[in-house]
N, C-alpha and C positions, 0 to 999 in steps of 0.2 A: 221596534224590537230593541235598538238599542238605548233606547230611554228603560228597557224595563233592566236591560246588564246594566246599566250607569246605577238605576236604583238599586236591584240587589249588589250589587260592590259596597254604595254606601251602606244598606243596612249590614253589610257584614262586618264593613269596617268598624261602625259604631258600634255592634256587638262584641268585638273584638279590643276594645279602647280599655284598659286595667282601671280595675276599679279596686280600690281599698278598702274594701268592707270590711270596718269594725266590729262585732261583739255586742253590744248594747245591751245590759238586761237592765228589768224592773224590778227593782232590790225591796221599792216599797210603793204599794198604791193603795188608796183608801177612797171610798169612795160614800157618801151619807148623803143621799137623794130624802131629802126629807116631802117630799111631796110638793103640794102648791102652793108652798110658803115660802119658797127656798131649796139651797143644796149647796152641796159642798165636796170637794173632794180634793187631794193631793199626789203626788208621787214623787221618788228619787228614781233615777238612773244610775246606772254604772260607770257612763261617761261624765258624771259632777253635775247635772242638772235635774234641776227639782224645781217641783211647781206645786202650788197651792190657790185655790180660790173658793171664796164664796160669794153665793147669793144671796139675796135677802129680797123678798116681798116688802114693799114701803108704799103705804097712805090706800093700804086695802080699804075696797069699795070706795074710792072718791074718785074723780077725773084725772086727779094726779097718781094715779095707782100705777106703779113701775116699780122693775128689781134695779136694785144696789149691787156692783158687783166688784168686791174687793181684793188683792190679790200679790202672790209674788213668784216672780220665776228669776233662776240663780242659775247660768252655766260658765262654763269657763272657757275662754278664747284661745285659738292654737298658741298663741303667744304666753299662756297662765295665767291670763290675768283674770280673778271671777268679778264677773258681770252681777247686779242684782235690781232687778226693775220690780217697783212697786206700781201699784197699779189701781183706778177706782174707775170705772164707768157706771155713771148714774144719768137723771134727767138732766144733768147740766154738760156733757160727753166725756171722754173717755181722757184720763186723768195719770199720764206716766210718770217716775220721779225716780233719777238713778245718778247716781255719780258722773259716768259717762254720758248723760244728756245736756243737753244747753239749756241754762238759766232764762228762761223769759221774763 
C-alpha cells in the first residue's frame, strides 16, 4: 500500500513540474512524394528551423540499386546562434558537414 502512495506522490509531482510550452507553428511544408523513384519534401517552423531533403533512386535494376538521400536542416540555439547541417546518406553511410562539427 504504501509503494502505491510513494507512486501516486511521484506521478503527481511529475505532473506538477512547469513546463514551458512554446507555440511552434508550420509557416511552411511541402511535401513532392514522387513515387518509386524518389521524394522530397521540406518545411520552416516558427521557432527558426527548417528542413529540407531529398531522395533519389540510383543504379535502378542493378544489385547496387539504393536511394541517395540529400539534405539540410537549420535551427537556432538558446544562445542565437543558427546551426546548419548538411547532409548525404548514400551506399557509402551517412555524410554530415556544419560549421559546428569536427574536421576529420
Amino acid at each position: 500500500m504504501k509503494s502505491i502512495v510513494v507512486l501516486a506522490v511521484l506521478i503527481a509531482l511529475a505532473a506538477s513540474i512547469p513546463i514551458d510550452p512554446q507555440d511552434i507553428e508550420v509557416l511552411r511544408y511541402d511535401n513532392d512524394n514522387v513515387g518509386v523513384d524518389g521524394y522530397k519534401f521540406s518545411y520552416e517552423q516558427s521557432d527558426g528551423v527548417s528542413r529540407s531533403e531529398e531522395g533519389v533512386l540510383k543504379n535502378v535494376g542493378t544489385e547496387q540499386e539504393g536511394i541517395e538521400v540529400r539534405g539540410t536542416i537549420t535551427w537556432t540555439a538558446p544562445d542565437g546562434e543558427v546551426y546548419t547541417l548538411n547532409f548525404v546518406a548514400d551506399e557509402n553511410g551517412y555524410h554530415p558537414e556544419g560549421k559546428h562539427l569536427p574536421h576529420l
